[in-house]
C-alpha positions in Angstrom: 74.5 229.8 -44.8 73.2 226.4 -46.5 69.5 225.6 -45.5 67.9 222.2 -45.3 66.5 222.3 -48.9 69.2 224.1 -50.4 71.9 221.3 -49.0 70.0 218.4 -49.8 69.8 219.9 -53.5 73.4 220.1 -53.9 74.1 216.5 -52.7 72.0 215.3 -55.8 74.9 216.5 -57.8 73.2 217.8 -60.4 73.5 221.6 -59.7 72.6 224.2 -62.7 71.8 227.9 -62.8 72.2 228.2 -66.8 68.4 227.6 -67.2 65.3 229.7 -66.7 65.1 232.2 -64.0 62.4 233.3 -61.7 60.3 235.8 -61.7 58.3 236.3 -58.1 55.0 238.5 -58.2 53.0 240.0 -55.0 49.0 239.9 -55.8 47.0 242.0 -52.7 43.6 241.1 -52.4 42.0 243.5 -52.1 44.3 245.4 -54.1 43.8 248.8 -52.6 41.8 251.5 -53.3 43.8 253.4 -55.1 46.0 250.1 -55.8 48.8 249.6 -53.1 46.5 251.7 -50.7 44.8 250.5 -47.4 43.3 251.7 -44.0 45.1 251.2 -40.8 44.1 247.7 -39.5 43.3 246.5 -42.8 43.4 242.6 -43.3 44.9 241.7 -46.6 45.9 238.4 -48.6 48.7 238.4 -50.2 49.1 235.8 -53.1 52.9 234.2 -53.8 53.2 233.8 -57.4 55.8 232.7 -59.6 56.9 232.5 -62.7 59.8 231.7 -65.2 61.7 235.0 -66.5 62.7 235.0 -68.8 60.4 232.2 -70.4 62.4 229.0 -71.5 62.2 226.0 -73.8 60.1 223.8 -71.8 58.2 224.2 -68.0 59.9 223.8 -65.3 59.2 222.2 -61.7 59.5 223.9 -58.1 61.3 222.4 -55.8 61.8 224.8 -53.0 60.7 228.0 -52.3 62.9 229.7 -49.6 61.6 233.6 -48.1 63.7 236.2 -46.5 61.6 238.9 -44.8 64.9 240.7 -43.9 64.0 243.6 -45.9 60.3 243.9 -45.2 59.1 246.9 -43.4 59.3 245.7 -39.5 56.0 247.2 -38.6 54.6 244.8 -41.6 56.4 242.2 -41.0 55.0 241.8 -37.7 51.3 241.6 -38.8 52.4 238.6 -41.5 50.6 235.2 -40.7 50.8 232.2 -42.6 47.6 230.4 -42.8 47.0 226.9 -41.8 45.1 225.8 -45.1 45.1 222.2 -47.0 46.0 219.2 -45.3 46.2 220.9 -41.8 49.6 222.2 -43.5 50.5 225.3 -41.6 51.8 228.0 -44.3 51.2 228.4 -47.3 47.7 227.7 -49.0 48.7 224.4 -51.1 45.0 224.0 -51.6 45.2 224.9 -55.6 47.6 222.0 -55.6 46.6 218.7 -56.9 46.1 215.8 -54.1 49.2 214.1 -55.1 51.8 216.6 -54.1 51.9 218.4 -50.3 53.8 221.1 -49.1 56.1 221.4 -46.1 57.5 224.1 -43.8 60.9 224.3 -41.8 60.0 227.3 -40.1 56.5 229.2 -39.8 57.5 231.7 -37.7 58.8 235.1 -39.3 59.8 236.8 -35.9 61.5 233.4 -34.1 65.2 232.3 -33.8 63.8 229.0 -35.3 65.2 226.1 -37.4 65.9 228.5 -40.1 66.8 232.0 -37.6 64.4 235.1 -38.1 62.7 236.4 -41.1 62.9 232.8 -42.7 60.3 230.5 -43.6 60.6 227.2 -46.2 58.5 226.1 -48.6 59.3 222.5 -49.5 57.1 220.9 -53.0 57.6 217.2 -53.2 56.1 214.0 -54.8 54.3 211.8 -52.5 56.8 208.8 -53.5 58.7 207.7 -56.8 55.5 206.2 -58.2 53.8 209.7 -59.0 56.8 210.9 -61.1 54.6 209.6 -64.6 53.6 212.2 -67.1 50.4 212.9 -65.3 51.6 213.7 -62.1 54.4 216.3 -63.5 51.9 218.8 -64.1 50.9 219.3 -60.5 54.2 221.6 -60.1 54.8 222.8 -63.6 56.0 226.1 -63.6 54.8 227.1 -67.6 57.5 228.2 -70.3 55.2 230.6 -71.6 55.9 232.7 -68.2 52.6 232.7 -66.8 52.4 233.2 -62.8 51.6 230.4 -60.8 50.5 231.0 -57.2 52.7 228.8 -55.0 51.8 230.1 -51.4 49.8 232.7 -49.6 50.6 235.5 -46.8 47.7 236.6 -44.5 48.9 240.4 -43.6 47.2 242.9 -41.1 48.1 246.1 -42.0 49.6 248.9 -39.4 47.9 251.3 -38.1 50.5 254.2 -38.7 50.0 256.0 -42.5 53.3 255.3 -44.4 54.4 253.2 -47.0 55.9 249.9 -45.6 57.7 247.3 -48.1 57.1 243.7 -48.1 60.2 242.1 -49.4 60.0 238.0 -49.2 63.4 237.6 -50.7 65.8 240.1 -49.0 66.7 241.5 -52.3 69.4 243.3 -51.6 71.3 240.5 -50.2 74.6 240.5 -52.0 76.2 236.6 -50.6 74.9 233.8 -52.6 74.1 231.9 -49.6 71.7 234.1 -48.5 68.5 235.4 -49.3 65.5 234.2 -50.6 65.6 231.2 -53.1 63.6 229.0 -55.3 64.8 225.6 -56.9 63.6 224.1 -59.9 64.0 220.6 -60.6 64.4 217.4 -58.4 67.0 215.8 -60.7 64.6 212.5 -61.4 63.5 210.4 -64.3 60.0 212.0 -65.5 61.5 215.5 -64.6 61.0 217.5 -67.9 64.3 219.4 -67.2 66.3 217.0 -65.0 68.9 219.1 -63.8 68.5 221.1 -60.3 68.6 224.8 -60.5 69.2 227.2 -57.7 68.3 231.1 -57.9 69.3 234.1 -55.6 67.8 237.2 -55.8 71.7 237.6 -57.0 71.4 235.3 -59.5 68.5 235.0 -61.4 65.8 235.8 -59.2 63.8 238.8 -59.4 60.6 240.7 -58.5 59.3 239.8 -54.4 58.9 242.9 -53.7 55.2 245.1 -53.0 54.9 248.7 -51.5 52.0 248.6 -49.6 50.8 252.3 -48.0 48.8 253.1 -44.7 46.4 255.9 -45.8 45.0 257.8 -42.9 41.3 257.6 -42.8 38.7 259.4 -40.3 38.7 258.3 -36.5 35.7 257.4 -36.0 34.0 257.5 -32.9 33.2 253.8 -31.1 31.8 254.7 -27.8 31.4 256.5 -25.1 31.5 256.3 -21.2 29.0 257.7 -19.9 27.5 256.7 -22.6 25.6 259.1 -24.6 22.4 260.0 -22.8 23.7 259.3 -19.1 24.8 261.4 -16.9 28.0 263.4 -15.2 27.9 263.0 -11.6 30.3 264.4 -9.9 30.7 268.1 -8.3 34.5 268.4 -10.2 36.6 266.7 -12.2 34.2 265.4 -14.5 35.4 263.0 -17.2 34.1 261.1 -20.1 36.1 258.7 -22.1 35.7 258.4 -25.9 36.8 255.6 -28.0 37.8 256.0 -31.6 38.2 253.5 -34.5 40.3 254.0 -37.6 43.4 256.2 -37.3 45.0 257.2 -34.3 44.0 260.5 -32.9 46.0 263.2 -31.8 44.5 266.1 -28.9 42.0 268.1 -30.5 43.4 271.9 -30.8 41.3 274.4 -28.6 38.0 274.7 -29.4 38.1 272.0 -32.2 35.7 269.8 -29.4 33.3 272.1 -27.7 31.5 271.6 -24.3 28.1 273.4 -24.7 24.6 273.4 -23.2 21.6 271.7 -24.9 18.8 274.7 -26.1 15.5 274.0 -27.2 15.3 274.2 -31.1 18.2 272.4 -31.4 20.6 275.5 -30.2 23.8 275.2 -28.3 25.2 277.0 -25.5 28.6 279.1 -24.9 31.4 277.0 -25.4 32.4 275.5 -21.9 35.7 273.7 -23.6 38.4 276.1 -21.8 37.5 274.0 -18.3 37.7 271.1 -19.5 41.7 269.2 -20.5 41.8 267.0 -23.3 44.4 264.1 -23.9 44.4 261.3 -25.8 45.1 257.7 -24.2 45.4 254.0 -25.5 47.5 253.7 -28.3 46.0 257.0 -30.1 42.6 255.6 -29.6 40.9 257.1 -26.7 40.5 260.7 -25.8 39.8 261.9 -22.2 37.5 265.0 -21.2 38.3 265.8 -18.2 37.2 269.2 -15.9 40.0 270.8 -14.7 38.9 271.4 -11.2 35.3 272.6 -9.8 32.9 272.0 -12.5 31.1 274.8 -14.6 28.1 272.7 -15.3 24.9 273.1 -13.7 22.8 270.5 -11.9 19.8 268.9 -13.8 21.2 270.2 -17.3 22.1 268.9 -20.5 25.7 269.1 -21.9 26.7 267.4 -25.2 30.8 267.0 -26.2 30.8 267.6 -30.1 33.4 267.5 -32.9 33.0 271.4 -34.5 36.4 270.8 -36.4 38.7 268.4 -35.3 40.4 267.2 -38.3 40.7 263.9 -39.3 38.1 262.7 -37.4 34.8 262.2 -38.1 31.9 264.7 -36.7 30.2 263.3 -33.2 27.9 264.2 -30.6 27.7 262.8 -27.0 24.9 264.4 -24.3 25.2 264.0 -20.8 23.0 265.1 -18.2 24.7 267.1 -15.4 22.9 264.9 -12.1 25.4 265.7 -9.2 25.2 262.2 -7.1 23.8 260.2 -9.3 26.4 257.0 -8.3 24.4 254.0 -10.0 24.1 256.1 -13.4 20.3 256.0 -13.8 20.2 259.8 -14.6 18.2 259.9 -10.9 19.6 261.1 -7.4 17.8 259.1 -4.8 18.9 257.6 -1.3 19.7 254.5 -3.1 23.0 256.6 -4.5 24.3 256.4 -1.1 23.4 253.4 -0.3 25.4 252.0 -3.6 28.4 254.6 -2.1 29.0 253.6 1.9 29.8 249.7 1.5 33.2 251.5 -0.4 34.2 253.2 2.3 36.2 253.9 2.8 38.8 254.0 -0.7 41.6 255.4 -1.7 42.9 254.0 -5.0 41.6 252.2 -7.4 38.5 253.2 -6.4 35.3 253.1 -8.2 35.0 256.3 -10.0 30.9 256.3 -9.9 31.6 256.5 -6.1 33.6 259.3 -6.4 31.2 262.3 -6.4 33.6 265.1 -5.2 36.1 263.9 -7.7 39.3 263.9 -5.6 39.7 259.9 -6.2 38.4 258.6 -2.9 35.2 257.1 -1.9 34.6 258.8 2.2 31.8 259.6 3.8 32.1 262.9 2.4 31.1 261.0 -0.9 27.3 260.3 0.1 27.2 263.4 2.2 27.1 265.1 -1.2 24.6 263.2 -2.7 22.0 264.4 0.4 21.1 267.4 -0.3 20.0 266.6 -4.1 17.8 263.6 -3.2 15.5 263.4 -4.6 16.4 264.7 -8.5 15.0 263.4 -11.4 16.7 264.2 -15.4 14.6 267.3 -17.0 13.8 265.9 -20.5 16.5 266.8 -23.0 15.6 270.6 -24.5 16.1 268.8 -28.0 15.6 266.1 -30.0 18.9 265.8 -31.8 20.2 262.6 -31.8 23.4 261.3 -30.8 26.4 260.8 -33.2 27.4 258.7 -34.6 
C-alpha cells in the first residue's frame, strides 16, 4: 500500500535504492536504571534518531520518515503520545530544526483508522519554497556521511503498569512486502540536493535498527492513603471496613497474616492478631485493598486498632490506627447526639447509602441506625496508648 509521501516520491521519477541506507536508533531518556529498565507508570521520552548505515560518499537529506507501530508491544503502544512541540506542529519535536524547514504529519494518531489506518504516523521534511534550496539551507536536513545519528522526531511514552518486557518497534520490522512497513526517503530530486536522486528504504531493504526493549520492573506498592484516614475512627457495630490505596505496582491479597489487625499497647506493644475476622481483597485495577470484618466485630468500643504490613511482599511496610468509637457517624472520633442527628434526615436508605450512616453495617440507613448510636452518647476517643506514628 502506497502512502502520500511515498507516491508523490515516485512521480518525481527519480527512484534509487543503490545509495546509503538507514540506520534508525531509539534513545530513552531516562535511560533506565539498570538501562532498558523502568517502574510501572513511568513517563519516558523517547528520541528518533537516524543515521546513514552503512556511511556513504557524501550526506544525504531526509525526505520522509514513515512509522509502523505494528509490532510494538500493544500495552506500549497505547501509552505512546506524540508531542505538540515547534511551530504548534503536532508530532514530532522539529524544534532542533533550523527555522527554514517544518515538519508535517498525515496521521498523529497511533490507535485510529486514520488517513494512513492504525499504527501509522508520517513524518514529512520539506523546504519552505524553491528559494531555500542554496548551500546554506541544505544543511538543515543533512543526514552526515560519517554515520552520526541525527534526531529527527520524538515519542512521549508512559510506561505500563504490568512488569514485563514490552517492545517498541516504529518500523514493523518484520514486515516482509515492500509496500509496507516503516520507511525513510532520502533526497527530494532538486537542484542544490547533494545527492539528487530519491531513495526509498524498507525495513526489507535497507533499513535497519527501530527497535528498543523496554522492561516494567515491579517496584514496592506503596501505600497512598487511607479511608478512615489514619487516626479516625471505625464506627460501626459489624462489618467494619477501611479502604487503602496503593501507588506503584499492582497489589495482589495479602496471604494470611501478612496484614495484621492488632490492638494498640502502651510502650509501643501490639495486641493478638485480630486478622482471621477480617476478609481482605484487592479492588481498583490492583490498587486498592479492602479490610473488611466479616460479620459482628471483634473490636472493642473506645479502643485503638492499627492495620499493619508484618510481611506482605512487595509492598512497602505501613501502619494505619483507628479508634473503635461505635456511632460515631460524622467521624470526629466523638459519639454525641449530633451522630443521630447527621443519621435521621437519611432515612430511611437502602442503596447507595452513605456508609458513615450505616452503624449496624447491613447497608441501610433506618431508625435502627441512630437507635445504636443512643446508648454510647456521650463517648469521647481515650488518647492513643502510644506514640508511634503512622506509616508511611
Amino acid at each position: 500500500m502506497l502512502r502520500r509521501g511515498l507516491a508523490l516520491c515516485l512521480s518525481l521519477g527519480m527512484f534509487s535504492s543503490t545509495f546509503a541506507g538507514a540506520r534508525i536508533d531509539l534513545v530513552a531518556t531516562p535511560p533506565g536504571n539498570p538501562p532498558g529498565s523502568f517502574a510501572p507508570g513511568q513517563a519516558v521520552v523517547v528520541d528518533v534518531m537516524i543515521a546513514q548505515s552503512p556511511a556513504e560518499s557524501g550526506d544525504r537529506l531526509l525526505r520522509l520518515f514513515q512509522g509502523d507501530f505494528s509490532d510494538t508491544s500493544p500495552l506500549l503502544r497505547s501509552g505512546i503520545t506524540l508531542p505538540a512541540m515547534a511551530g504548534g506542529i503536532s508530532g514530532f519535536d522539529f524544534s532542533g530544526l533550523p527555522a527554514a524547514g517544518a515538519g508535517q504529519f498525515v496521521d498523529d494518531d497511533l490507535n485510529d483508522a486514520g488517513p494512513l489506518g492504525p499504527n501509522l504516523i508520517s513524518a514529512t521534511y520539506f523546504f519552505q519554497n524553491q528559494a531555500n534550496l542554496g548551500p546554506n539551507s541544505m544543511a538543515q536536513f543533512n543526514i552526515p556521511m560519517n554515520g552520526t545519528a541525527v534526531r529527527i522526531g520524538r515519542l512521549n511514552i508512559t510506561m505500563p503498569m504490568a512488569p514485563a518486557t514490552y517492545q517498541l518497534n516504529v518500523v514493523n520490522s518484520d514486515e516482509p512486502d515492500q509496500n509496507k512497513g516503516g520507511a525513510i526517503i532520502w533526497g527530494f530530486g532538486l537542484d542544490g540536493d547533494p545527492q539528487g536522486a530519491v531513495q526509498i528504504h524498507r525495513p526489507n531493504a535497507g533499513l535497519t535498527g527501530g527497535t528498543l526493549a523496554m522492561t516494567v520492573v515491579p517496584t514496592n506498592a506503596v501505600l497512598n492513603m487511607s479511608s478512615p484516614a489514619c487516626g479516625q475512627s471505625w464506627w460501626r457495630t459489624q462489618n467494619n471496613f477501611a479502604l487503602l490505596t496503593f501507588v506503584g505496582s499492582p497489589i495482589v491479597a495479602p496471604a494470611a497474616g501478612q496484614v495484621q489487625v492488632n490492638e494498640l499497647l502502651a510502650a509501643g506493644a501490639f495486641g493478638p492478631d485480630l486478622s482471621a475476622s477480617f476478609v481482605f481483597t484487592v479492588e481498583t485495577d490492583g490498587t486498592v485493598l479492602r479490610v473488611r470484618e466479616n460479620g459482628d466485630s471483634a473490636l472493642d468500643h473506645r479502643k485503638w486498632y492499627c492495620v499493619r504490613n508484618v510481611g506482605w511482599p512487595n509492598v512497602d511496610p505501613f501502619k494505619v490506627d483507628l479508634v473503635m468509637m461505635i456511632g460515631d457517624a460524622n467521624n470526629d472520633n466523638r459519639v454525641q447526639a449530633i451522630d443521630s442527628g447527621f443519621i435521621n434526615p437519611a432515612v430511611p436508605c437502602f442503596s447507595n447509602c452513605d456508609p458513615r450512616k450505616d452503624i449496624n453495617g447491613d447497608g441501610r440507613v433506618q431508625a435502627i441506625d441512630s437507635g445504636a448510636v443512643n446508648p454510647r452518647v456521650p463517648s469521647f476517643a481515650p488518647t492513643k496508648p502510644t506514640m508511634q506514628s503512622c506509616l508511611p
